[in-house]
C-alpha positions as CSV (number, residue, x, y, z in Angstrom):
1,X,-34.9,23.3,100.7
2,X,-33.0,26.2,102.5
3,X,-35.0,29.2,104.0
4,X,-33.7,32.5,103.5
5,X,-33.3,34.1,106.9
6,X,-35.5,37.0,108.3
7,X,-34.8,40.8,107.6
8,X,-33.5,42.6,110.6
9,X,-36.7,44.9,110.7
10,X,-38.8,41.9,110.8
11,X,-41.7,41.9,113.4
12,X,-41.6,40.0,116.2
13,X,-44.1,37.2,115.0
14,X,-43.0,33.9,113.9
15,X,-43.3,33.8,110.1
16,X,-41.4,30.8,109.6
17,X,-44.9,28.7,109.1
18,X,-45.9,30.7,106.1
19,X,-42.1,30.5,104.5
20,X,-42.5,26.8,104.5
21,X,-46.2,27.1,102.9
22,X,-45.6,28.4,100.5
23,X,-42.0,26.5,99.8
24,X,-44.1,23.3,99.7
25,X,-46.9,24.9,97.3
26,X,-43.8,25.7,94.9
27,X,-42.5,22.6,95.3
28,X,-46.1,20.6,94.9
29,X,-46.6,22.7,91.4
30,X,-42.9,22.1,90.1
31,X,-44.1,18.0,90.9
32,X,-47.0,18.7,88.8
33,X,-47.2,16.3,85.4
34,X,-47.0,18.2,82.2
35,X,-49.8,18.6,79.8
36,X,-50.2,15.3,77.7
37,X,-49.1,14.8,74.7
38,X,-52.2,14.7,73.1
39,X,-53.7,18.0,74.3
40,X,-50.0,19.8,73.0
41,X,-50.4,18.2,69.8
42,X,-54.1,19.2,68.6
43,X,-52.9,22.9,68.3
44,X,-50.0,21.0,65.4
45,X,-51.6,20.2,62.5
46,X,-49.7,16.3,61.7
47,X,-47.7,15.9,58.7
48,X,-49.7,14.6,55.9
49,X,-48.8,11.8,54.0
50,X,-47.6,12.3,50.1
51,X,-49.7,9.8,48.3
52,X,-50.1,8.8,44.5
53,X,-52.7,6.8,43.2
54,X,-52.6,4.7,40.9
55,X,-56.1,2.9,39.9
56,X,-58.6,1.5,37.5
57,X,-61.1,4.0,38.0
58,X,-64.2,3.3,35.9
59,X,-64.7,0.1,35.8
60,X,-65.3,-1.6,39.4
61,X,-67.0,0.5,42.1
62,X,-64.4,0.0,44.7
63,X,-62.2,2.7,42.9
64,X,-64.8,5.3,43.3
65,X,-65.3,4.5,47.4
66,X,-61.2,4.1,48.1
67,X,-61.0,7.8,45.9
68,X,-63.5,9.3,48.2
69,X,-62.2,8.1,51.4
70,X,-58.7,9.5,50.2
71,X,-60.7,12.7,49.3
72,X,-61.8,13.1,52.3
73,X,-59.0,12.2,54.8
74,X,-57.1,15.2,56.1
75,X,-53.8,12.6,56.9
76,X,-53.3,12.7,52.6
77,X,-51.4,15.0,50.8
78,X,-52.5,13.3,47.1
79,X,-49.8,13.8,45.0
80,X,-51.3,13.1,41.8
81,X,-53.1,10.1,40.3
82,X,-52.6,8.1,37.6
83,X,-55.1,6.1,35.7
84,X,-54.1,2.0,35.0
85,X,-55.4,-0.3,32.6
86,X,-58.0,-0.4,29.9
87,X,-59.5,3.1,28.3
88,X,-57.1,5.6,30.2
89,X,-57.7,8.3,28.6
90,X,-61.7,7.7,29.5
91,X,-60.1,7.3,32.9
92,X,-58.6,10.7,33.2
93,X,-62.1,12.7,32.0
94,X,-63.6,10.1,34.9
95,X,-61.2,11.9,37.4
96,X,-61.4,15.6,35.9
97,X,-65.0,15.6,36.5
98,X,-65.0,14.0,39.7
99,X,-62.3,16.0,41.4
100,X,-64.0,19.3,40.0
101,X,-67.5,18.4,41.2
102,X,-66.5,17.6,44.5
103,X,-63.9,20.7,45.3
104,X,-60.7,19.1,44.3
105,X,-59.9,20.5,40.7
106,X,-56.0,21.0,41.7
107,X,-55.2,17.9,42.0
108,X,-52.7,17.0,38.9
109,X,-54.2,13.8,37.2
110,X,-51.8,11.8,34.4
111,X,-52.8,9.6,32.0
112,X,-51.6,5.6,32.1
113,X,-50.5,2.9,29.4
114,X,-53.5,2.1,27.6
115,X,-54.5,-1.5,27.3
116,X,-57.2,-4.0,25.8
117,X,-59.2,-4.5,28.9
118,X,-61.8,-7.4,28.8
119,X,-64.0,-5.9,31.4
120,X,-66.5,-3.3,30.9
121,X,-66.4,0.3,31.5
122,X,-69.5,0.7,33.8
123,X,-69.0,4.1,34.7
124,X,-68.3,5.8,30.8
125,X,-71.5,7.4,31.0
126,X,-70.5,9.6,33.7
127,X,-67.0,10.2,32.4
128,X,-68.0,11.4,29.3
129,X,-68.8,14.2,30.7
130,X,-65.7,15.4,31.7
131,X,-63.4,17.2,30.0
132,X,-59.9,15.9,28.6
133,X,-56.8,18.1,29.1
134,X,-54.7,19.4,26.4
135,X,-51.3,17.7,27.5
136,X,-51.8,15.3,30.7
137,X,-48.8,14.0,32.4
138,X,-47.8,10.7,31.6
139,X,-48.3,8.1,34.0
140,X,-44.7,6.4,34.6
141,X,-43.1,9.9,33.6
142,X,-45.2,11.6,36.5
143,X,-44.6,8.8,39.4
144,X,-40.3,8.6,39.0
145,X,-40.2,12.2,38.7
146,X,-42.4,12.6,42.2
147,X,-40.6,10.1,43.7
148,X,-36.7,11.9,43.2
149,X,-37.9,15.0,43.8
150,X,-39.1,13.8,47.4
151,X,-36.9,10.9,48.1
152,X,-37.6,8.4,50.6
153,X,-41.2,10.5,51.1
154,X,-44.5,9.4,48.8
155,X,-46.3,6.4,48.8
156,X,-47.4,4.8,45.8
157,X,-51.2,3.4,46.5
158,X,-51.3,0.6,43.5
159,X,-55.2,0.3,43.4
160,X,-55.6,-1.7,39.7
161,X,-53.1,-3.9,37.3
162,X,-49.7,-2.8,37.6
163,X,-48.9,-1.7,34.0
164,X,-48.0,1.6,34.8
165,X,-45.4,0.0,37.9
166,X,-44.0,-2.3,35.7
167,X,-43.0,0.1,33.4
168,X,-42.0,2.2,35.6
169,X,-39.6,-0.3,37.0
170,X,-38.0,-1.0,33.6
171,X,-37.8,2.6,32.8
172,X,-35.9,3.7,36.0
173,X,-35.1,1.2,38.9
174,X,-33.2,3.6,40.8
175,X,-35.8,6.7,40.6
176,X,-38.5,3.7,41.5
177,X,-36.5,3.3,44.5
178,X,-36.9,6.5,45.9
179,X,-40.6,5.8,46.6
180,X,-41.3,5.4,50.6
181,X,-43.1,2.2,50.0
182,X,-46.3,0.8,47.5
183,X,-49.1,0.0,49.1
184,X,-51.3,-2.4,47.0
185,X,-54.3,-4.2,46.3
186,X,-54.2,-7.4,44.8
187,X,-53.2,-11.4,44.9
188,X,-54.3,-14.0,47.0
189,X,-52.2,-15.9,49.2
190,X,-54.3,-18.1,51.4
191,X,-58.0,-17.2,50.1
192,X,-60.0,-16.8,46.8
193,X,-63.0,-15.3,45.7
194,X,-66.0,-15.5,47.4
195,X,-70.1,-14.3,47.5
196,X,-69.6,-14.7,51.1
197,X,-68.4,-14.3,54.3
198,X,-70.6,-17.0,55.7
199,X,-69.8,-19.7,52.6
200,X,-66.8,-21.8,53.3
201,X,-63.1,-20.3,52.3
202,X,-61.9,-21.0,49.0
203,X,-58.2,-21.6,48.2
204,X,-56.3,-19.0,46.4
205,X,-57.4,-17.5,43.0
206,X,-55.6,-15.6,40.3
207,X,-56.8,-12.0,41.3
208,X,-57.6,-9.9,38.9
209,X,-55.2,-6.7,39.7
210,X,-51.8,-9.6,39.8
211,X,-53.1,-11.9,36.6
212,X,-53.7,-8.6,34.5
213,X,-50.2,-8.0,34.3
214,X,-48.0,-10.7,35.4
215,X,-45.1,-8.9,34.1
216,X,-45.6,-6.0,35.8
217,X,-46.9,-7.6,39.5
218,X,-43.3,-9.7,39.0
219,X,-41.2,-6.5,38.7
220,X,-42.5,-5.0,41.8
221,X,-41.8,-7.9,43.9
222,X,-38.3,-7.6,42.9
223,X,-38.1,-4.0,42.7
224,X,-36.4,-3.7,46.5
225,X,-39.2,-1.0,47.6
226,X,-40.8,-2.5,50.6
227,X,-44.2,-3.5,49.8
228,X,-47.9,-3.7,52.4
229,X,-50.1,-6.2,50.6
230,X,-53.7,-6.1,50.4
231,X,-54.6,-9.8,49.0
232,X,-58.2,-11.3,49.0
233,X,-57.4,-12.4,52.0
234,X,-58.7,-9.3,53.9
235,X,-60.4,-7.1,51.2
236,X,-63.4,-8.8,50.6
237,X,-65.6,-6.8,53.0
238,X,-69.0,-5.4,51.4
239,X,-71.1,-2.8,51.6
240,X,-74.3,-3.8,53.2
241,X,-77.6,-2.2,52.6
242,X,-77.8,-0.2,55.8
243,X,-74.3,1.2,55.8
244,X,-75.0,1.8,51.7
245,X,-78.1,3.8,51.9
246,X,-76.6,6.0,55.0
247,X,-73.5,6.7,52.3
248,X,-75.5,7.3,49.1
249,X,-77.9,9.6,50.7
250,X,-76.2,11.5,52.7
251,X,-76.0,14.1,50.1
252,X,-72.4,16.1,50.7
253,X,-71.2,16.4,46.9
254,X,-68.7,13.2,47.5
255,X,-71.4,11.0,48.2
256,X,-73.5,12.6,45.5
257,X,-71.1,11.8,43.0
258,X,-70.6,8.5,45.1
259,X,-74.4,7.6,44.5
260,X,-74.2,8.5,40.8
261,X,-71.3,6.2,40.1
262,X,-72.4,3.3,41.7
263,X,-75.7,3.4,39.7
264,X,-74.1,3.7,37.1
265,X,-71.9,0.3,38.0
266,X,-75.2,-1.7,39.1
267,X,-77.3,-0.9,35.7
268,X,-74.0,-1.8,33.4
269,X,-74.4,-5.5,32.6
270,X,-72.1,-7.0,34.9
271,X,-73.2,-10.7,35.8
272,X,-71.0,-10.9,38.8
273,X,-72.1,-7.6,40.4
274,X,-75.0,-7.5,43.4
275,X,-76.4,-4.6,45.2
276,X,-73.8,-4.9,48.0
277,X,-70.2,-4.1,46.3
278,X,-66.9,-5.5,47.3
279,X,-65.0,-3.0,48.7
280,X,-61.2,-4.3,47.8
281,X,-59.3,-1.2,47.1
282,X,-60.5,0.7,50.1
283,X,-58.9,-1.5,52.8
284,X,-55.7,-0.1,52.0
285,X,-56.8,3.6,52.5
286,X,-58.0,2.6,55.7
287,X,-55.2,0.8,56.7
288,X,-52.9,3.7,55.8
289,X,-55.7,6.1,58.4
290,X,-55.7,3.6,60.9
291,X,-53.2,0.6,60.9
292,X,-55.2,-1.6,63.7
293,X,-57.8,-2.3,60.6
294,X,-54.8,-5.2,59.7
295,X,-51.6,-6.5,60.9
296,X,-49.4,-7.4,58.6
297,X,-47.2,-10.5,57.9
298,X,-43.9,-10.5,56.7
299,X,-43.9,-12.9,53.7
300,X,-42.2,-13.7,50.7
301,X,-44.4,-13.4,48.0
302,X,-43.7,-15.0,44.2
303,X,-45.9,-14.7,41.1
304,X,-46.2,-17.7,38.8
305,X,-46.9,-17.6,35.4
306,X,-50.5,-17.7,35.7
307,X,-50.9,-14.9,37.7
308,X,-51.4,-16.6,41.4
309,X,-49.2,-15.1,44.2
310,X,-47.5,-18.2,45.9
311,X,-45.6,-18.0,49.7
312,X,-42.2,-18.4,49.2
313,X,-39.1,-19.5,51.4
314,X,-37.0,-17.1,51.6
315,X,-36.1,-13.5,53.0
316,X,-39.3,-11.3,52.9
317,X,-40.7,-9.2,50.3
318,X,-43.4,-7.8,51.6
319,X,-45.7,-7.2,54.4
320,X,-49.0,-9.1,53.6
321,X,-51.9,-8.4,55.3
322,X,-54.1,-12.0,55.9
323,X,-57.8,-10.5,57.9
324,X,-58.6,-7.2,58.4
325,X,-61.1,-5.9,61.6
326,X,-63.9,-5.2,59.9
327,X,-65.4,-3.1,62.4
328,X,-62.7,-0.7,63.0
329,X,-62.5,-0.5,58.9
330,X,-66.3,0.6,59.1
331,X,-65.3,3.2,61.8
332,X,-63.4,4.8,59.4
333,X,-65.0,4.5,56.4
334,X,-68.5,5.6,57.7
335,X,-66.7,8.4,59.8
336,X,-65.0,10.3,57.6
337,X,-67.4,9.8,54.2
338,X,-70.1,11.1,56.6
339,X,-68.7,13.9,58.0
340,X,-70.4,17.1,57.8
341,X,-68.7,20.1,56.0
């Protein structure tokens, strides 16, 4: 520190004690820490993430909540979504009426490869009622065009069979390529099915998203996108009474349309179905909002011809998530589906 010496005219007091005051306040303040991070950063909105979704919508209830949390997550720019599997077309009014009811008409919806589907469409009732456009997109035309316009950028969120990815795949490997990474919902690696949490674990089952569409589960797991697994393993988490009645009664139009659609699922004859739904395809939307709801694995992951997703030796293929924290998955869920706007 150097002191600047005193003008001639300066009075005969000493004024060095005052110099050096207010050298050390200006030095003090200089040694001051910078606002955090944190406090900078909540007057820049983040970068959303591109997402399309690809899903069964219509049949199970899980669609409907995974949707809805989507919906109403800020962190999602939604692409577009795609209906999978089964009555498609049905699937698209599903999604025209729900996005329109709910504030979200712009969102581009195209239609998937039909299929026979042995399950039942629980939810037609309410997607009668929406309307059909003239000309959707097509499904597999709609996700490799998205993913080279915006290389390296969108995630695909594969929510049902994988009909539309597998021929996606075979259409254009290299276009597929261009997608940031697929985020799915399906297999089992170390877990099956089961009513409970409480009942002892059950070894791995052919899930119903993989044994759909073998050939389509085995072309993404040698596409070369990198792949976050959602297996049994750390899906089954269900929606209890208490945190179901908060949801379905809350009255915003998501849960409104929330409340209708899961009626709708619980009066279709559906002799595996109870009052407190699974909620599978929503634990990868919450991991995507908040990745402590799973850590996951690096595996390599095989489909047999039966459908069942085997670990492999071998270099992984994708990350696989094995438990999720319940809890923290609540925390989001509940938080942002109960929000008031």
């Amino acid at each position: 520190m150097t002191l600047l010496p005193l003008p001639a005219r300066a009075p005969l007091r000493d004024t060095r004690p005052a110099t050096l005051l207010a050298a050390l306040l200006a030095l003090l303040l200089a040694c001051l820490p910078a606002p955090p991070v944190h406090a900078q950063a909540q007057s820049t909105p983040a970068a959303r993430t591109p997402v399309i979704v690809d899903m069964d919508i219509g049949d199970d209830i899980d669609d409907a909540f995974a949707l809805g949390l989507l919906l109403e997550s800020p962190e999602f720019e939604i692409v577009g979504i795609t209906t999978a599997w089964g009555d498609t077309a049905l699937r698209v009014r599903l999604l025209e009426r729900l996005l329109r009811e709910t504030g979200h008409a712009g969102i581009p919806v195209a239609q998937g490869v039909p299929t026979t589907s042995p399950q039942p469409f629980t939810q037609a009732r309410y997607a009668a009622r929406g309307a059909m456009p003239a000309a959707p997109p097509q499904a597999v035309d709609f996700i490799l065009r998205q993913a080279s316009r915006r290389p390296g950028q969108i995630t695909l969120l594969a929510l049902g069979p994988l009909t539309n990815v597998g021929a996606a795949i075979a259409r254009d490997p290299t276009a597929f390529r261009q997608l940031k990474q697929v985020v799915m919902m399906g297999g089992s690696v170390r877990e099956g099915y089961r009513k409970s949490q409480y009942v002892p674990k059950r070894p791995p089952d052919k899930e119903y998203n993989i044994a759909s569409d073998v050939a389509g589960a085995r072309a993404l797991f040698g596409a070369g996108v990198p792949i976050v697994m959602m297996p049994l393993d750390a899906t089954q988490i269900r929606l209890d009474e208490v945190e179901r009645n908060a949801l379905l009664g809350h009255g915003s139009p998501m849960t409104d349309a929330l409340a209708l659609l899961y009626h709708q699922w619980i009066d279709a004859y559906q002799p595996w179905s109870s009052n407190m739904p699974s909620l599978f395809d929503v634990v990868p939307v919450a991991w995507l909002i908040d990745r402590r709801v799973c850590t996951p694995t690096m595996l390599r992951i095989g489909v047999d011809e039966g459908g069942l997703t085997r670990e492999l030796p071998g270099a992984p293929n994708a990350a696989v998530c094995l438990t999720s924290d319940q809890e923290r998955f609540f925390h989001v869920l509940m938080g942002r589906l109960l929000e008031r706007h």
